[in-house]
C-alpha positions as CSV (number, residue, x, y, z in Angstrom):
1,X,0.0,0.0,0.0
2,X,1.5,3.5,-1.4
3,X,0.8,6.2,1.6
4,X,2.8,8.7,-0.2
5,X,1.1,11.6,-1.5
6,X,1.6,11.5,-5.3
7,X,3.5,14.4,-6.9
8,X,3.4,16.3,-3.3
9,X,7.9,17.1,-2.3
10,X,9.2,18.7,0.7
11,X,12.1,21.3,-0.5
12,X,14.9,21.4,2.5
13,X,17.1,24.5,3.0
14,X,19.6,23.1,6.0
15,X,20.9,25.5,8.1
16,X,23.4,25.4,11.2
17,X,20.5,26.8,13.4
18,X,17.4,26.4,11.3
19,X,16.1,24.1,8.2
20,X,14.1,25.8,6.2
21,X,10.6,23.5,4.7
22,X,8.9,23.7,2.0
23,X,6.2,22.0,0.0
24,X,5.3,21.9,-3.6
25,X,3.1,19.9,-6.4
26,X,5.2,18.2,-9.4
27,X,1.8,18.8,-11.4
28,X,2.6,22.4,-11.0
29,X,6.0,22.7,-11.0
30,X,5.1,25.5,-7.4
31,X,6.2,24.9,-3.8
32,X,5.2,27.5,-0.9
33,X,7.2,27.8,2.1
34,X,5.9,25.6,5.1
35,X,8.0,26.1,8.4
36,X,11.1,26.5,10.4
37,X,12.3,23.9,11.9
38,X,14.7,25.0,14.6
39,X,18.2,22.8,14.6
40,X,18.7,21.2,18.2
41,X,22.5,21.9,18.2
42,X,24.6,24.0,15.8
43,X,23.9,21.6,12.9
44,X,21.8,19.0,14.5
45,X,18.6,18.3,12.8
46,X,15.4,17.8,15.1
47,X,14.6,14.8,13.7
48,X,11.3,14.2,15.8
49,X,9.8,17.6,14.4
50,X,11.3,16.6,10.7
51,X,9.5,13.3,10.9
52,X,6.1,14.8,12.3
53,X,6.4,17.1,9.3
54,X,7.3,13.9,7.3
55,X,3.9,12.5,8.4
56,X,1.6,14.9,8.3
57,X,2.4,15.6,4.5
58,X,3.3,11.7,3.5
59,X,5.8,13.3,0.4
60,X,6.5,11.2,-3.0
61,X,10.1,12.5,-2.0
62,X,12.2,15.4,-1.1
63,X,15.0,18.0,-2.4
64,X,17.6,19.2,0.0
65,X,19.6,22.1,-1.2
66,X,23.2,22.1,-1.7
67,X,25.1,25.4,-0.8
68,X,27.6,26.2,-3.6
69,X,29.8,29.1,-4.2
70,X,29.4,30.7,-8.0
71,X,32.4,28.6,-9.1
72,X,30.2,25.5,-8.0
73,X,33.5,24.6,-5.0
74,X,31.9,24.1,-1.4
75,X,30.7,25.8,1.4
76,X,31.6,24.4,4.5
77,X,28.3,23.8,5.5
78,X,27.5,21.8,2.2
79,X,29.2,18.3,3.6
80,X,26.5,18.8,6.4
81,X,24.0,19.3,4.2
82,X,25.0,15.8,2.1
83,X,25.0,14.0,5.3
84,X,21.6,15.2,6.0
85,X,20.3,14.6,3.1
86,X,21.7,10.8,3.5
87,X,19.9,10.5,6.4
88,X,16.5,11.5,5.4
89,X,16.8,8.8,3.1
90,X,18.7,6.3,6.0
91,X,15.9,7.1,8.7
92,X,12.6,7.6,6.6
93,X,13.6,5.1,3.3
94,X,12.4,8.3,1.3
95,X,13.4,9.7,-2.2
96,X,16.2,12.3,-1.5
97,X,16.9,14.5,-4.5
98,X,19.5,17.4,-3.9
99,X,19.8,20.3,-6.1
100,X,22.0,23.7,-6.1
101,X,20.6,25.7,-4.2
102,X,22.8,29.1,-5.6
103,X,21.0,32.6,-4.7
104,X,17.9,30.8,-3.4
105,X,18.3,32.4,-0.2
106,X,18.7,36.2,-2.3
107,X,15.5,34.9,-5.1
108,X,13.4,34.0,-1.2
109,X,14.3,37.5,0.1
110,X,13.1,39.2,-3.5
111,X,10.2,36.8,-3.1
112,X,9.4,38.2,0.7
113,X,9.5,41.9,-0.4
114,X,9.3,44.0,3.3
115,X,9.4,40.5,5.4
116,X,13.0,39.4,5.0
117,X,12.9,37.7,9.0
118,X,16.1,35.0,8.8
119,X,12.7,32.1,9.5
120,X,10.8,33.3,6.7
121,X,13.6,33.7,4.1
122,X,15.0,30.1,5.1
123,X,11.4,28.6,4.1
124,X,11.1,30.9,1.1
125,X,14.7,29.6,0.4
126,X,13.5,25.8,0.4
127,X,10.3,27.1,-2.2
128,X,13.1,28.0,-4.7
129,X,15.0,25.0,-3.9
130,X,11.7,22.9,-5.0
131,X,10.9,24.7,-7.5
132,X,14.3,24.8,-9.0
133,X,14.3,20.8,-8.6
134,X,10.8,20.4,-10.5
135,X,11.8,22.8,-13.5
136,X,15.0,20.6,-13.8
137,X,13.6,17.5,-13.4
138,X,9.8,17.1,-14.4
139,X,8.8,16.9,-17.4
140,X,6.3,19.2,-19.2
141,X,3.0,17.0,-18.4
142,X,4.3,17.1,-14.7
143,X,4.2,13.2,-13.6
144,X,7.0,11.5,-15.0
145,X,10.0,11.9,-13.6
146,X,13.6,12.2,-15.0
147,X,16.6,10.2,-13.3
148,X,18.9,11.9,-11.8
């Protein structure tokens, strides 16, 4: 029995202190931003709060940003960000998808207008992220997927 939601993702900014969620329709090719999930330790994921969110919205599969500099080389952070991703897919046996998530943070702010709070950019941050994963990898009628 599938209890996945079909064509429903969760878009993941990761942050040291916060991980931004988002969630979008494939169909659409559109994501909104969700929540803030606080971090329980510089870089520690609350995992119980990730999997309530996990739950509640039952997602085909999600996209966790990568942080890249222009000349794609990384951040510090972005090893972090790959071992989180890893275990979204270890703990939950989800679809993990990453994708670049360059200026997604600056397109969020742009997005927010006068409400550029850290929490709501980091949300509006993962929106792009999903968004950015479904125009790469969805095809134009929206439900088949392309490997990555």
């Amino acid at each position: 029995m599938n209890l996945t939601t079909p064509d429903l993702w969760l878009g993941f900014d990761f942050g040291e202190r916060r991980i931004g969620v988002a969630v979008g329709q494939a169909v659409t090719g559109t994501a909104r931003p969700l929540v803030v999930l606080p971090t329980t330790s510089r870089g520690q994921p609350d995992w119980p709060a990730i999997e309530r969110v996990l739950r509640e919205w039952r997602p085909e599969g999600v996209v966790v940003g990568m942080p890249r500099r222009d000349d794609g080389s990384d951040y510090p952070i972005t090893p972090q960000a790959e071992r989180f991703a890893r275990q979204l897919h270890g703990r939950f046996k989800l679809r993990v998808e990453t994708c670049d998530e360059r200026l997604s943070s600056f397109e969020a702010s742009q997005r927010l207008g006068f409400d550029k709070r850290a929490a709501a950019v980091d949300a509006g941050a993962a929106a792009v992220i999903l968004e950015t994963w479904f125009g790469e990898h969805i095809s134009a009628k929206g439900s088949d997927h392309a490997e990555s």
